[in-house]
C-alpha positions in Angstrom: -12.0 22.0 33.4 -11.2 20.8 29.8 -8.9 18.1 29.3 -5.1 17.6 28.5 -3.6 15.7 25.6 -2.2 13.6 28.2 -6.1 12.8 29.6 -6.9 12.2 26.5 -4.4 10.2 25.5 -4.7 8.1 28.8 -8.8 7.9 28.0 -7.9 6.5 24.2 -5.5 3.6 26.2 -7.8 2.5 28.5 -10.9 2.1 26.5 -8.6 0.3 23.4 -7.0 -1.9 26.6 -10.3 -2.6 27.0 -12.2 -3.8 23.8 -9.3 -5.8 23.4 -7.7 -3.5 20.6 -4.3 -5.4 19.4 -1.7 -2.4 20.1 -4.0 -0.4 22.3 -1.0 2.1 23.5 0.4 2.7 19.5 -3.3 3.1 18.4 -3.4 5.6 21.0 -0.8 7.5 20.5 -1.3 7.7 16.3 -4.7 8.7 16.8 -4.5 11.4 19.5 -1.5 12.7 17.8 -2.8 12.8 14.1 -6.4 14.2 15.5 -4.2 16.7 16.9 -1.6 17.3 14.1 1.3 16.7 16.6 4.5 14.7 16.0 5.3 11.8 18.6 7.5 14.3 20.1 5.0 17.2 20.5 3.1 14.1 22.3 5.0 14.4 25.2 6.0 18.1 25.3 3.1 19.2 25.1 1.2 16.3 27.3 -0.2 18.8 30.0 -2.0 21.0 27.4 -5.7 21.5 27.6 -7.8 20.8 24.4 -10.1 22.8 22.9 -14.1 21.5 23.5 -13.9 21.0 19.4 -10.3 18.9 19.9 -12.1 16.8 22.9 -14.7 15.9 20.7 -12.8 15.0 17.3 -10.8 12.8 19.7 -13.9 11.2 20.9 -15.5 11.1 17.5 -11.9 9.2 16.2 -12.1 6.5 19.4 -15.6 5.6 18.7 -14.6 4.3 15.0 -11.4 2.3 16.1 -13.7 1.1 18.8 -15.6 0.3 15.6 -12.7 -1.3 14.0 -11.9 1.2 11.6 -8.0 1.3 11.4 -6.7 4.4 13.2 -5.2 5.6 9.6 -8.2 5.3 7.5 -9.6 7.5 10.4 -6.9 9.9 9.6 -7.4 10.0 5.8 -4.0 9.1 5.3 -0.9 6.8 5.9 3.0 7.2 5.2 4.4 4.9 2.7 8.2 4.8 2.2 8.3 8.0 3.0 5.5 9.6 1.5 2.5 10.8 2.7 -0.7 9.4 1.2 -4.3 10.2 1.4 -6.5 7.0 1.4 -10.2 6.6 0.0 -12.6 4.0 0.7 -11.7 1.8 -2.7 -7.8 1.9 -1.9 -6.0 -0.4 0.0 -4.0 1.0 3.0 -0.8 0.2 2.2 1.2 -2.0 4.7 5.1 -1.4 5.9 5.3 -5.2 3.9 4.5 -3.9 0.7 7.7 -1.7 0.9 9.6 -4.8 1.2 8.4 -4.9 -3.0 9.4 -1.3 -3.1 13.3 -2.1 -1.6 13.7 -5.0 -3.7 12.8 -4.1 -7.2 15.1 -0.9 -6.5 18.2 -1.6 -7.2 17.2 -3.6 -10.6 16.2 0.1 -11.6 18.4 1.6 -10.5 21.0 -1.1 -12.5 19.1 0.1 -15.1 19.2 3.5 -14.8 22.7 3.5 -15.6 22.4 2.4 -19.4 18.8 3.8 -20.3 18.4 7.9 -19.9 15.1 7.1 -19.3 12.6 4.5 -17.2 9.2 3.9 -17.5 7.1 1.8 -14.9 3.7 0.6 -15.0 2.1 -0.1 -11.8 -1.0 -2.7 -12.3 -3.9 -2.2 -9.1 -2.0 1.1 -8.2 -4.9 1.7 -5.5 -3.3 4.9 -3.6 -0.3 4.7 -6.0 1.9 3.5 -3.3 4.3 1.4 -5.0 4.9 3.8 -8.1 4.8 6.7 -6.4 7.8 5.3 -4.0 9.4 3.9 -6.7 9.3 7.7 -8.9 10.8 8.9 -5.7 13.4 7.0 -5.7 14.1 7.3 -9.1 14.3 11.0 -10.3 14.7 9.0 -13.8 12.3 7.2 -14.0 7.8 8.0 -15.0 5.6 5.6 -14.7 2.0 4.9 -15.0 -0.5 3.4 -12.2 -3.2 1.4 -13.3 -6.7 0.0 -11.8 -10.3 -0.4 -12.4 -11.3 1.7 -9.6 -12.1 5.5 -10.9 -11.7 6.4 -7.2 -8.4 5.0 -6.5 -7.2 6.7 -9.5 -8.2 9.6 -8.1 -6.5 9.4 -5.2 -3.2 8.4 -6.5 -3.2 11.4 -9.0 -3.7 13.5 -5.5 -0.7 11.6 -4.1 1.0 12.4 -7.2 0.2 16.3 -7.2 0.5 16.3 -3.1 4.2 14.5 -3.6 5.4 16.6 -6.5 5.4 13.6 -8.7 2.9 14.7 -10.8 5.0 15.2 -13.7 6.0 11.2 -13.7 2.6 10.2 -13.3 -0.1 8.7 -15.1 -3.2 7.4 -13.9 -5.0 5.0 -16.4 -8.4 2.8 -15.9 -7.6 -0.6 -17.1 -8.4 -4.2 -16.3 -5.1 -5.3 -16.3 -3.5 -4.7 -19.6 -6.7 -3.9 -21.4 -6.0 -0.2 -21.6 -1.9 0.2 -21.4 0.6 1.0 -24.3 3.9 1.2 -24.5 6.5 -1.7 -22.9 8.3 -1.1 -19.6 11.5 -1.7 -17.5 9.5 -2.6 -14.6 6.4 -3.7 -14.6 4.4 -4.2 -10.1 2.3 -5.5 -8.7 0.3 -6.1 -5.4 -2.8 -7.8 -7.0 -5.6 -9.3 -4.8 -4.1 -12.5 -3.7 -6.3 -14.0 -0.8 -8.7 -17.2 -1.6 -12.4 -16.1 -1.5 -13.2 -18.2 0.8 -10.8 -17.1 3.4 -11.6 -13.3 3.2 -14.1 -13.5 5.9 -11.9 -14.8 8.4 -9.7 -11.8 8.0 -9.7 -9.0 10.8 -12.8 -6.9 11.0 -10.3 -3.7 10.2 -9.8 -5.9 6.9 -12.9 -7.3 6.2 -15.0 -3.8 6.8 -12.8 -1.7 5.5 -10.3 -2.7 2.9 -12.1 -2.8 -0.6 -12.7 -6.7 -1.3 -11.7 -5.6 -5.0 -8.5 -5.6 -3.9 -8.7 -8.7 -1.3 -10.4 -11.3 -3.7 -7.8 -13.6 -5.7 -10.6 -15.8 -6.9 -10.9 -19.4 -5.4 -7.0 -20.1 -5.0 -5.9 -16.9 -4.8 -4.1 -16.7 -7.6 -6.6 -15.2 -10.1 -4.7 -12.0 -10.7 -0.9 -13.5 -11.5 -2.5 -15.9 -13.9 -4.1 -12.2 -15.2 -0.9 -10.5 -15.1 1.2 -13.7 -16.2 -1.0 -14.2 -19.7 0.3 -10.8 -21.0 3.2 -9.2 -19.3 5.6 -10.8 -21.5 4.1 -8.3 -24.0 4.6 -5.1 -22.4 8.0 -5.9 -21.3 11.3 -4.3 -22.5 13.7 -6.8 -23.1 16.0 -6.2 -19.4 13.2 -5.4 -17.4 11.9 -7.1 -14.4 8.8 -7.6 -12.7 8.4 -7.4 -8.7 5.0 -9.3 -6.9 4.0 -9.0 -3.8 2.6 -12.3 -2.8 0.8 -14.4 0.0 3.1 -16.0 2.3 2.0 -19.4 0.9 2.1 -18.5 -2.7 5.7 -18.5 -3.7 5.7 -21.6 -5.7 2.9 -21.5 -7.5 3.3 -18.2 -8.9 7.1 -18.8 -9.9 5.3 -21.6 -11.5 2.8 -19.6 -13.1 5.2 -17.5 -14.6 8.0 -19.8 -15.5 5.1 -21.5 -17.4 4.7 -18.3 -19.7 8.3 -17.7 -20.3 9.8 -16.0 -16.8 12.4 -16.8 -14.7 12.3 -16.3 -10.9 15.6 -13.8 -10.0 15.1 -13.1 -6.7 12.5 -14.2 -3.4 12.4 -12.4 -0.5 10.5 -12.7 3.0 8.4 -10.4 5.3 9.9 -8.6 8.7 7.7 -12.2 9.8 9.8 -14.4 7.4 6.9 -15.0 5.4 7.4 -14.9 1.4 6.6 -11.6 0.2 8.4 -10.6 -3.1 9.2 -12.2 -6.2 11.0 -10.5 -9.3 11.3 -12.0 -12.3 12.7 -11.5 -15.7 12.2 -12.8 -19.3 13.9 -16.3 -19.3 
């Protein structure tokens, strides 16, 4: 006899229990439910159904790679950010529920702005899946905005997060190593750059470490590589009330205020993590 979501559910516990999987019960419960295209609630109602010999086996296929370490959303292809469903590729970050602390805090300096200018424009430097822009356009029906990165993959998948979001309009995906490629100035220019040490990467969770693109890890020996990067130029591309939100590491807050006061910023506003880590900076032209 084939076996229920609720078997196989129970199955996808006990083996993540086992290997000693973090959050073995949410793990569960995301992957059985997005193998099965089922909402949480859906989980439960429909617990005693019986699967398919083709659903049994996707399942099975999806528990072997988080028993592999493969995070249960990269298994899925995609991950919700503020809102927004995203597809992921294997050069993008997945983008964390931290990184919309970034997204909720350069907000209402746009939307300040929105009320003198008709018109925003937002350039998003190592857009990756296009997270941060995308959320931002979103939330700013005046606002377009352009993401930018080395990666030709990434790009690619934030112009599909564009189209799949009905943001395509707003967006712009441009190859650039930081400002090599971008025109134009902008009332707010983001950022989450690589900000870990080299030397530290490798003592970063295997669903990091294997799967996360060290591209987007690798801050250079201090980690702070890509704000001295962003810091040289930004000043630049900046219209003359604009602001610019980093996401930082939770150790990093004062030397990259000091990085940036030391090419003209000022430091507006910190703010910390659900873990009260640092997280965010904005800052302005001083």
């Amino acid at each position: 006899m084939s076996a229920t979501v609720a078997d196989m559910l129970a199955e996808a516990r006990r083996r993540f229990t086992e290997a000693g999987i973090v959050d073995p019960v949410t793990d569960a419960r995301l992957l059985v439910a997005g193998i099965l295209k089922l909402s949480s609630t859906e989980l439960l109602t429909r617990s005693a159904e019986r699967l398919s010999l083709d659903q049994a086996e996707a399942i099975s296929r999806a528990l072997e790679r988080r028993l592999g370490h493969e995070p249960v959303h990269r298994i899925l292809g995609e991950r919700e950010f503020y809102g927004l469903p995203l597809g992921l590729s294997t050069e993008t970050l997945e983008p964390r529920p931290d990184t919309e602390i970034l997204v909720d805090t350069v907000l209402p300096y746009l939307k300040d702005l929105a009320k003198a200018q008709r018109h925003l424009h937002i350039l998003d430097i190592g857009t990756g899946s296009g997270a941060i822009c995308l959320a931002l356009l979103s939330e700013c029906p005046e606002a377009s905005g352009i993401g930018s990165d080395i990666s030709a993959d990434a790009l690619r998948t934030a112009k599909s997060n564009a189209e799949r979001n009905g943001l395509q309009d707003r967006f712009q995906a441009v190859q650039s190593k930081w400002f090599e490629n971008i025109q134009g100035s902008f009332h707010a220019i983001v950022s989450n750059p690589p900000y870990i040490a080299s030397n530290v990467i490798h003592d970063l969770a295997p669903e990091v470490t294997k799967f996360d693109p060290v591209a987007a890890l690798d801050g250079g020996p201090d980690g702070l590589d890509a704000y001295k990067a962003i810091a040289k130029d930004a000043a630049r591309f900046m219209r003359p009330n604009g602001v610019l939100g980093l996401e930082i590491g939770y150790d990093q807050r004062n030397d990259v205020t000091a990085i940036f006061e030391a090419k003209g910023f000022k430091c507006l506003k910190s703010v910390k993590d659900y873990g009260q880590n640092d997280r965010a900076l904005v800052f302005a032209l001083a």
